[in-house]
C-alpha positions in Angstrom: 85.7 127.3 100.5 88.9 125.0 102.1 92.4 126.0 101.4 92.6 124.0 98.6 89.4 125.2 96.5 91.3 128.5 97.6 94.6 127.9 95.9 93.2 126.4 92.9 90.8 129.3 92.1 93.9 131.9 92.8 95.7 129.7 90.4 93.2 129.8 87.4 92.2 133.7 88.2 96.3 134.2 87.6 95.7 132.2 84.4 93.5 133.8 83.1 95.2 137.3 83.9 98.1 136.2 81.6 96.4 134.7 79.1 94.6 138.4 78.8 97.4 140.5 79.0 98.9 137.8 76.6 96.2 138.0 74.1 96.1 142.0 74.7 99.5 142.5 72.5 98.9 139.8 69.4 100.6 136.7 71.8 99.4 133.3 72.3 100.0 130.6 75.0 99.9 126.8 75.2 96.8 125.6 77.0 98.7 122.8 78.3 99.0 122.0 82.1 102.1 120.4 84.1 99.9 117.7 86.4 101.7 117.4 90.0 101.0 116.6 93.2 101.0 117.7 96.9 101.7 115.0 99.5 100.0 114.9 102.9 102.4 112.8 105.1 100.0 110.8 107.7 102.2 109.7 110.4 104.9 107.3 110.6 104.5 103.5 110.7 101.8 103.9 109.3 100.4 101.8 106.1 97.3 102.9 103.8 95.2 101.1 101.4 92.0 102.3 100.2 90.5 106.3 99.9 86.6 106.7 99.3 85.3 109.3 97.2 85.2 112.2 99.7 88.8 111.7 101.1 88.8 109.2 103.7 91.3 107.2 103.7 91.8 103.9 105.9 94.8 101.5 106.8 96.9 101.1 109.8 98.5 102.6 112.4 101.2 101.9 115.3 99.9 102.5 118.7 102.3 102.0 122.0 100.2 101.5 124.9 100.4 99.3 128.4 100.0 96.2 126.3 102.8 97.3 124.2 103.2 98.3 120.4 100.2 96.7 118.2 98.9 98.3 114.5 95.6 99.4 114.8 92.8 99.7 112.2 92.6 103.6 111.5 90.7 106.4 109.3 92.2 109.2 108.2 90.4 112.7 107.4 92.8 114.9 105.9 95.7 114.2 108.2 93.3 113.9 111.5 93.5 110.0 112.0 90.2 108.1 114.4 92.2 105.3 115.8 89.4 102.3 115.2 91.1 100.1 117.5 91.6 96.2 117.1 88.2 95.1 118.4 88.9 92.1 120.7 92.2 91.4 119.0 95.9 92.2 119.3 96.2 94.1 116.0 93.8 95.6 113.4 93.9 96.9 109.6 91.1 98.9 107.6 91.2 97.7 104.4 88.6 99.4 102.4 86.1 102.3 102.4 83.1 102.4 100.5 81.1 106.3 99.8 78.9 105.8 102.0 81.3 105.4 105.2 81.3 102.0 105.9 84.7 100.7 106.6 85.7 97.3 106.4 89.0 95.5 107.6 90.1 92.5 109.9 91.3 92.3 113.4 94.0 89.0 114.4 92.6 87.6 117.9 93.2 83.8 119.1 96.1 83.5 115.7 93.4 83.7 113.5 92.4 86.5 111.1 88.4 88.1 111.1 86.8 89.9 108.7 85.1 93.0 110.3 82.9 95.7 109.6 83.3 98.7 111.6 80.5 101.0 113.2 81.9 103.9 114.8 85.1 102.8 116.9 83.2 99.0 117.3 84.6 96.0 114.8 81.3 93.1 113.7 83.0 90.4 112.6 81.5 89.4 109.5 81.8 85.2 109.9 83.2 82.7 107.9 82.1 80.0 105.4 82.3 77.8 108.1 86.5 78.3 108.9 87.8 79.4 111.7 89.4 82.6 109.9 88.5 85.2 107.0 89.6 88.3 105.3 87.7 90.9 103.7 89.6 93.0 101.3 86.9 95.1 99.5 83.4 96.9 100.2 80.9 98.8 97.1 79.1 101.2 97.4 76.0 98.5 97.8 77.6 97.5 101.2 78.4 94.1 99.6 82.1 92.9 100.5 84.4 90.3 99.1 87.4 88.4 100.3 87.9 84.6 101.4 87.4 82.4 104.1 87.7 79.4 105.7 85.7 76.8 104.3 85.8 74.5 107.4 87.6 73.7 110.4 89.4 70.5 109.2 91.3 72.1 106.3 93.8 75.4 105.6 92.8 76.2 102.3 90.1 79.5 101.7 87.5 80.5 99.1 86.7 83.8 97.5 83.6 85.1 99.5 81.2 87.2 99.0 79.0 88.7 102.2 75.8 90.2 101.7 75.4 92.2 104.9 73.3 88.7 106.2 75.3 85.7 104.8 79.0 84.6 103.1 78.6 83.3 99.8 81.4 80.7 98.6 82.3 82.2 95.2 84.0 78.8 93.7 87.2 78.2 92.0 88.8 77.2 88.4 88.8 73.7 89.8 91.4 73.9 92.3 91.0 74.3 96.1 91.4 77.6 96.6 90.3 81.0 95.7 90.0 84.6 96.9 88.1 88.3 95.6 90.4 91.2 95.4 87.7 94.3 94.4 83.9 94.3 93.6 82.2 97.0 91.6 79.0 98.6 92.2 77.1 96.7 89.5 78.5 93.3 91.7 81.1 92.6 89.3 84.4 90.8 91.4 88.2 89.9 90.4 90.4 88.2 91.7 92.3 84.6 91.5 91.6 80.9 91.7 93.9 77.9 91.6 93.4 75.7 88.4 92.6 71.9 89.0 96.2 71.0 88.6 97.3 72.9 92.0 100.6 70.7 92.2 102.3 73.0 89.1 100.9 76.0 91.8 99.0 77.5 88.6 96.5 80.1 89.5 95.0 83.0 87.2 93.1 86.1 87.4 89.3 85.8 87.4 86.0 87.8 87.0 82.6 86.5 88.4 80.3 88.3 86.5 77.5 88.2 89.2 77.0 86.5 92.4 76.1 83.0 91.7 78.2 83.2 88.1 81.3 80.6 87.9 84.4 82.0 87.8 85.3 83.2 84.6 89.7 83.2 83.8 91.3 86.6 82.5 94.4 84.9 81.0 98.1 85.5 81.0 100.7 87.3 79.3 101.8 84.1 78.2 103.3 82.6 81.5 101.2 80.4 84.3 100.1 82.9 86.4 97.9 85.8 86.9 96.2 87.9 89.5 93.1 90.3 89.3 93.5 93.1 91.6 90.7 95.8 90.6 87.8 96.4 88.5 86.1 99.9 87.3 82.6 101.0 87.1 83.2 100.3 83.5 84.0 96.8 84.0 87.7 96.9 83.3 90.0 95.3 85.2 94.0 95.7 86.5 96.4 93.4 88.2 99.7 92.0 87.1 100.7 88.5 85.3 103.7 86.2 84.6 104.9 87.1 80.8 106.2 84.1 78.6 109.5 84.5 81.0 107.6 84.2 84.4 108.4 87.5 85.3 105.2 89.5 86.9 104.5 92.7 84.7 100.7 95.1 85.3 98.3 93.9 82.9 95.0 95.8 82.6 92.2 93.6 80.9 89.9 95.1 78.6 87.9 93.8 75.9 89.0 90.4 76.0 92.7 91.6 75.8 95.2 91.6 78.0 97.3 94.6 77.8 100.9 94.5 79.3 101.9 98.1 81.2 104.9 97.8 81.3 107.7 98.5 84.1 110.1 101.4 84.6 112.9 99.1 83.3 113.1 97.0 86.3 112.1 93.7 85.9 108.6 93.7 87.7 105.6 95.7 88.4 101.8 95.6 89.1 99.0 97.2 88.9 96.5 98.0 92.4 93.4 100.1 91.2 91.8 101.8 88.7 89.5 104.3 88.4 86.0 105.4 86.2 88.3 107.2 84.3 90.7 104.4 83.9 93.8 105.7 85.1 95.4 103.3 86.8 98.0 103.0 90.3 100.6 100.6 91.5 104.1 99.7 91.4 106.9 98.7 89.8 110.9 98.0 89.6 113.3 100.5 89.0 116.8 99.8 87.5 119.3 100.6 89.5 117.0 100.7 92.9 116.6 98.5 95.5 112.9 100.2 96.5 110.2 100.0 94.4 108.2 102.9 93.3 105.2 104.5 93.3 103.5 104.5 89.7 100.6 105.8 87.6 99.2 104.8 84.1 96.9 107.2 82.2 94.4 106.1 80.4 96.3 105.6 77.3 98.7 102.9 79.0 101.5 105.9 79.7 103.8 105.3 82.7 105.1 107.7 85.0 107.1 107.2 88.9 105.1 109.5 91.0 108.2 110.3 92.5 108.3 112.7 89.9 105.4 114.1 89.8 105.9 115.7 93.5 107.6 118.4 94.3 111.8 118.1 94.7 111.5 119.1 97.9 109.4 116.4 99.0 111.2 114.0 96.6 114.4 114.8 98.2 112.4 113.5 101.8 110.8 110.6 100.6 110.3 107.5 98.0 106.9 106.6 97.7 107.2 102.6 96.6 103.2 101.8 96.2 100.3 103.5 95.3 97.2 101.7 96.9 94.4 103.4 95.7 93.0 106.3 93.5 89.5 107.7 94.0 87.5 109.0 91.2 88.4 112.5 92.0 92.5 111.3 90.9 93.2 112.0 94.9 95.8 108.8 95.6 97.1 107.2 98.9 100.6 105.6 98.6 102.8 104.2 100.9 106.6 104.9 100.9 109.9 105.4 103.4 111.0 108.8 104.6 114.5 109.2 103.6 115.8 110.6 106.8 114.3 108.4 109.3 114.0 105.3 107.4 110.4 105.0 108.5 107.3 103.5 106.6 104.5 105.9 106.3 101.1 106.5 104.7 100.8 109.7 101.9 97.8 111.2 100.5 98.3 113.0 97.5 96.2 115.6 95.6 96.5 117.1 92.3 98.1 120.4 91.5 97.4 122.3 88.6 99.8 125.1 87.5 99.9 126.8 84.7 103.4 126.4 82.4 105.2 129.5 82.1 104.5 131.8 79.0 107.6 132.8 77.3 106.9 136.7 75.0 108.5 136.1 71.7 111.0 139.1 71.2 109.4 142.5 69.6 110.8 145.0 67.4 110.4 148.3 68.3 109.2 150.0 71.8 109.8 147.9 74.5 107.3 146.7 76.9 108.3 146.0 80.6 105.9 143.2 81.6 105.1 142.7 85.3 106.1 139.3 87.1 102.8 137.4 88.3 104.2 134.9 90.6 103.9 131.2 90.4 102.3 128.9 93.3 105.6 126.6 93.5 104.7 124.2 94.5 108.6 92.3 97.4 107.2 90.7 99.7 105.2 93.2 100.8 103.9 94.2 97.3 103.7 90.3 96.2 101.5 89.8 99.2 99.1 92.7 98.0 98.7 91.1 95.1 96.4 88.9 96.7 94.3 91.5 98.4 92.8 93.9 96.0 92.9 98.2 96.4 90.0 99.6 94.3 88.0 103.1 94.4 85.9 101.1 96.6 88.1 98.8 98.0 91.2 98.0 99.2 94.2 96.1 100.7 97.8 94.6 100.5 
């Protein structure tokens, strides 16, 4: 049993003592629980994107060496980090993480991006469409990854891909030139975004392809011209943010045909990163009245909380987490934020922790009982850019 199987089982046995000696003199409790979490700090300049579903997280990392200071592709278990290197390159990112291990990413050599796959330390590059540059933003649990590449040497503009572990598969637009995939579920469902035919207005919209091979199929707006699809659960829902009828970008979760706006928390923009089977949701938004964003998280009823402040004050008073990137299907999320005192970017993991809420004796006439104390466990450019590169439960990036 780890530490944290450890705590939680202490917590419910002490739960279960008070609701006994509660129930032993005619009282009753709430069963409700306060839902917080611990944070797990993973170095500084660092940046996180994806978790699998045992805990592994991947991102990047700053390494100063004799070739001087370059951000490395990285793995984190807990907080021991496997530096994966840059392959042949001068920088690296891991941008997703599938259950089974296999970490994918790109790596910048000759001022062109590569999509990689990762065994052990060693980066594959994963080839192109026939471009000179790709990027792969998420991996299933399948092994099959999505992104966009390069369609040919002549031209800058990319195509959502889709690579098979043998070939890249050009995944088409909405008519325009370019395209790219954001997440891929494991039934081979992919979001993401494609230009319309009219690219001169600069219109593009959030897209599923239903199956390798399908056209793309357009999610829709919240009534302005553009939309991005950044995740998609087991269940086939899918999360991202689009323009409202005033052009400003709010998270939009897609379900059903609908478009459901999320809301901010009262700033003007936010969006949504990842979902999970059970449909809660992780991202950003806007705050009023601060200049960072912050770290957010939508149940699966649509309800909006800052996870600033769902973590302890002593760690709130330390940090401001401004993005969740990813949540697994076990709830455990990796955000990135700024450490107060250092000004610093760094990666956090955070885990859920349960505590049960206090239990209050109503008063009692008569002989008074002395009750024993049982102690309580206390416990935008960036984010516009991630927008194009999606952060599931099996994928991941900015």
């Amino acid at each position: 049993m780890n530490i944290r199987d450890s705590i939680t089982k202490s917590r419910r046995t002490s739960q279960l003592i008070a609701a006994l000696s509660v129930a032993a003199i005619g009282l009753s409790a709430t069963s409700a629980v306060a839902q917080t979490y611990s944070v797990t700090d993973l170095g500084a300049n660092t940046i996180v994107y994806n978790i699998n579903a045992s805990g592994l997280v991947v991102g990047s990392m700053e390494v100063t060496n004799s070739a001087g200071t370059h951000s490395h592709a990285a793995v984190w278990n807990g907080n021991a980090v496997t530096d994966l290197g840059t392959s042949s390159g001068s920088f690296g990112t891991a941008t997703a993480i599938n259950s089974n291990g296999q970490i994918v990413g790109d790596y910048y050599a000759n001022r062109l991006y590569h999509a990689a796959m990762w065994t052990g330390t060693n980066a594959t590059s994963m080839g192109t469409l026939g471009g000179a540059s790709s990027d792969v933003t998420a991996i299933n649990n399948a092994g099959q990854a999505v992104g966009n590449s390069g369609v040919d040497t002549q031209h800058e503009y990319a195509r959502a891909t889709l690579w098979n572990g043998v070939s890249a598969t050009d995944l088409g637009t909405l008519g325009g030139l370019e395209s790219s995939a954001t997440d891929i579920n494991d039934s081979g469902q992919i979001v993401g975004w494609s230009n319309l035919k009219d690219d001169s207005t600069h219109k593009f919209r959030a897209v599923i392809w239903n199956y390798s091979g399908a056209a793309p199929a357009e999610l829709g707006t919240l009534g302005g011209l553009q939309s991005v699809a950044q995740g998609i659960n087991s269940a086939g829902t899918v999360v991202g943010w689009a323009n409202t009828a005033a052009e400003v970008g709010h998270a939009v979760r897609w379900a059903n045909g609908t478009a459901t706006d999320l809301g901010t928390l009262g700033g003007d923009s936010s969006a949504a990163i990842t979902i999970n089977a059970a449909g809660k949701v992780v991202g950003w938004s806007d705050v009023s009245g601060d200049t960072n964003t912050h770290a957010v998280i939508w149940d699966e009823t649509g309800k909006l909380d800052d996870l600033n402040t769902l973590i302890s004050s002593s760690d709130a008073s330390n940090i401001t987490l401004t993005d969740a990137a990813s949540i697994s299907d076990s709830n455990m999320i990796v955000a990135n934020g700024l450490d107060k005192r250092t000004g610093e970017a760094h990666g956090y993991l955070l885990s859920i922790v349960t505590t049960p809420p206090p239990v209050t004796p109503p008063t009692h006439h008569g002989r008074h009982k002395h009750w024993g104390h049982h102690g309580e466990y206390h416990n935008k450019h960036a984010h516009w850019h991630s927008a194009f590169h999606g952060h599931n439960g099996n994928a991941g990036k900015r």
